[in-house]
N, C-alpha and C positions, 0 to 999 in steps of 0.2 A: 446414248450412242452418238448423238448430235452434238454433245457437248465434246467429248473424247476424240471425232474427227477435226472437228474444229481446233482446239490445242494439240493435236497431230500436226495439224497445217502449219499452225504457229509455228511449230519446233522445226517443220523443213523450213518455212519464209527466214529461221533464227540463222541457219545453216547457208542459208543463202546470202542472206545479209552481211553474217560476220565474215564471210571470206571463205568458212573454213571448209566450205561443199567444192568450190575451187580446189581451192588448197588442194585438199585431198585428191582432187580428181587429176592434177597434175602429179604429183609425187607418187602416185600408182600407176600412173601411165609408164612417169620415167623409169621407176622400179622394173615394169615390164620389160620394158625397151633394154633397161642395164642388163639384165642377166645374159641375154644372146651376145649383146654388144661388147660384156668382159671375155664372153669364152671367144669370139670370134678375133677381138684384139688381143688376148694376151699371146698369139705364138708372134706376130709380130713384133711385140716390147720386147720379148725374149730374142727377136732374131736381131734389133736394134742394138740389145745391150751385147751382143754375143762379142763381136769384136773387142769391145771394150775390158769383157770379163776374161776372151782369151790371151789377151798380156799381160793379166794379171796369174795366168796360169789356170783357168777355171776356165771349162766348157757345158754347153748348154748342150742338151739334147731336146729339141720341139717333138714330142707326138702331135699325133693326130687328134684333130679338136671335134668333138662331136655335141649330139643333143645334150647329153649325161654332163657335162659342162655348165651347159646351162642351166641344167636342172638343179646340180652342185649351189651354182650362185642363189637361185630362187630360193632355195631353205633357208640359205645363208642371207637374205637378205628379209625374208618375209617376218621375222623378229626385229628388225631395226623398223620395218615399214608400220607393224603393229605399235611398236614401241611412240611412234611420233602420233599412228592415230587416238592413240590413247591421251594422249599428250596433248592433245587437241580438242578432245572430247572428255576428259576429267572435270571438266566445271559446268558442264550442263543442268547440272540442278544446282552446284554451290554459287552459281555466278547470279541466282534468281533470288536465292536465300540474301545475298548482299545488296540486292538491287532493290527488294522490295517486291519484284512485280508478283512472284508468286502469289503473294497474300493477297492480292486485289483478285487473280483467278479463282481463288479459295472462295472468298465472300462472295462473289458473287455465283455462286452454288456447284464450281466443279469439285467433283468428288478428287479426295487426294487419289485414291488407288488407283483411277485414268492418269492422274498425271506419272506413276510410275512405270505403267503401261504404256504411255504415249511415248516417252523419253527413253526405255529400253527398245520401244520397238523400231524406235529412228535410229538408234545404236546400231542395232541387230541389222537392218536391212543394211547403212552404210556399208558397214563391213561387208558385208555379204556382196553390196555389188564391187567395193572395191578392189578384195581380194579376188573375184573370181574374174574382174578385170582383166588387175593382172596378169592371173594366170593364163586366162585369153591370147593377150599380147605375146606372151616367153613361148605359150605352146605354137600359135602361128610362124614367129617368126624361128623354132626348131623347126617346125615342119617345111620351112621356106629353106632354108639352109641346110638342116640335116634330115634325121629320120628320129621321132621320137617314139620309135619302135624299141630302140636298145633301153629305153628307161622301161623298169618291168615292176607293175604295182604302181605305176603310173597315177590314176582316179587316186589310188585307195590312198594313194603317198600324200597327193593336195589334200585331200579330206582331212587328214589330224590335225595339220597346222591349222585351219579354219574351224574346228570345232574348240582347239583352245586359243582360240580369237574371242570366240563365244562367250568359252570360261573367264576368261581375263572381263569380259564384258559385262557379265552378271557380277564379279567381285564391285567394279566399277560402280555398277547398281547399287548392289547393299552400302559400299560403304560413304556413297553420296547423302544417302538418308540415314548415316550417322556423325557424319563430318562435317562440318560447317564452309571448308574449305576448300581448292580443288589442289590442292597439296597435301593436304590431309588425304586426300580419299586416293593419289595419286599412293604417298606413304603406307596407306593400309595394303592397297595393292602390291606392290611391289615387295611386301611383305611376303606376304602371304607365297607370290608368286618364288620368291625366294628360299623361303621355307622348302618348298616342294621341289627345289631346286637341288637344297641339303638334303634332305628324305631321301630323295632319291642316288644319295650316293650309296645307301644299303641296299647289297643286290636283292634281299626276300621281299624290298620294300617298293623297290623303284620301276617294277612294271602295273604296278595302281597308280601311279604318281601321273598328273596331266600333264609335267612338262617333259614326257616321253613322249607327247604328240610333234614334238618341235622334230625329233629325227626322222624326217622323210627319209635324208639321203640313205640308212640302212634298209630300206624298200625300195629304192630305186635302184639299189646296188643288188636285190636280193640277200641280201646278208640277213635279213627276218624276214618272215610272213607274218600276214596282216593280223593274224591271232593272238601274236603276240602284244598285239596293241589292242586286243580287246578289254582286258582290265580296266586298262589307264581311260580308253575313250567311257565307260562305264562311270565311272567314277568324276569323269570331268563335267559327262551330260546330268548326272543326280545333282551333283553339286551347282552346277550352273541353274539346273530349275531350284534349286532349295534358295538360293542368293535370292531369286526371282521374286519366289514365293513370301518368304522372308523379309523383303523391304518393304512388303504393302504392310503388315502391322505396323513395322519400325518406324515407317515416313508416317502414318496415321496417329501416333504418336508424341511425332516430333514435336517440338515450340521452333517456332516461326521466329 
């Protein structure tokens, strides 16, 4: 257990050092901050451009700008925010594989399967505090501005996007302990996540598919209840422990 906390530590000091605990901690922030700040500016641009668009013959009509705007941006933006952390955190174990340093923590008697334990679980919690950041930031500042009473399914709506943060996390896992590269493993993913992407364009097929977690907006609109997302979160949460489960033979395995 001594050994496995201590290369835990490692792996936040790695996160600290390389930038990218920053990083991250800025680009979730602003994410937060953008969703209120597009829905509160765009009847603005819209009112800026109007003049312009009516000599062209074309008018604008501005509604009324509320929570459910914001919350619109958050879905729409919490896949591009996933997209970079991942993108950040796909060489966590390939960048050790090139470096060498692995092998030295090896030999001197840490068991592999802590190290796939250590480096999932600093994945796992990142996210976790980044996204519910975040969502932190967008919900304060609806509730400072509007009323985030009209978004309905609200909890249940954050919850999917963040379980297939998860899933996308555990692929990350397995295929770091089969790829030598963080492009390769970056590749596999994106696969895979794409695949499920196609799947899902058959209707019998595409309410098991995780990347039906990505639609908040149809729960915050009521357009579905949360049932409807039971399959998919099912099948994202098995799959995400089987990845888990799965890497510790595959990395036990591997040639260094």
């Amino acid at each position: 257990m001594k050994t496995l906390f201590s290369f835990t530590k490692k792996e936040w000091l790695e996160q600290i050092r390389s930038g990218r605990l920053l990083l991250l901690t800025i680009l979730f922030v602003l994410f937060g901050i953008m969703n209120p700040a597009i829905a509160k500016l765009t009847p603005w641009l819209f009112e800026t451009m109007a003049d312009e668009l009516a000599q062209s013959g074309m008018s604008i009509t501005v509604g009324t700008v509320s929570a459910m705007d914001s919350w619109i941006q958050f879905f729409k933006n919490i896949p591009m925010a996933l997209l970079i952390f991942l993108l950040l955190e796909s060489s966590v174990f390939t960048k050790e594989y090139q470096s060498g340093t692995l092998i030295l923590a090896l030999t001197k008697g840490l068991s592999r399967y802590k190290v796939v334990i250590a480096k999932a679980s600093v994945l796992v919690i990142l996210w976790t505090i980044f996204y519910w950041l975040c969502f932190l930031i967008t919900f304060g500042y609806n509730a400072y501005f509007w009323d985030n009473a009209v978004a309905l399914n609200l909890m249940f709506s954050v919850l999917i996007p963040y379980l297939f943060g998860l899933w996308t996390i555990s692929l990350i896992v397995l295929f770091s302990t089969l790829s030598q590269t963080g492009t390769g493993v970056l590749a596999l993913t994106g696969a895979v996540v794409l695949a499920s992407y196609l799947i899902s364009m058959f209707p019998k097929i595409k309410d098991y598919m995780p990347t039906l977690l990505l639609d908040g907006n149809s729960l915050v609109y009521g357009l579905k209840d949360s049932a409807a997302y039971t399959s998919a979160i099912f099948v994202a949460l098995f799959s995400t422990l089987l990845c888990m489960v799965a890497a510790i033979p595959i990395f036990n395995k591997k040639q260094m």
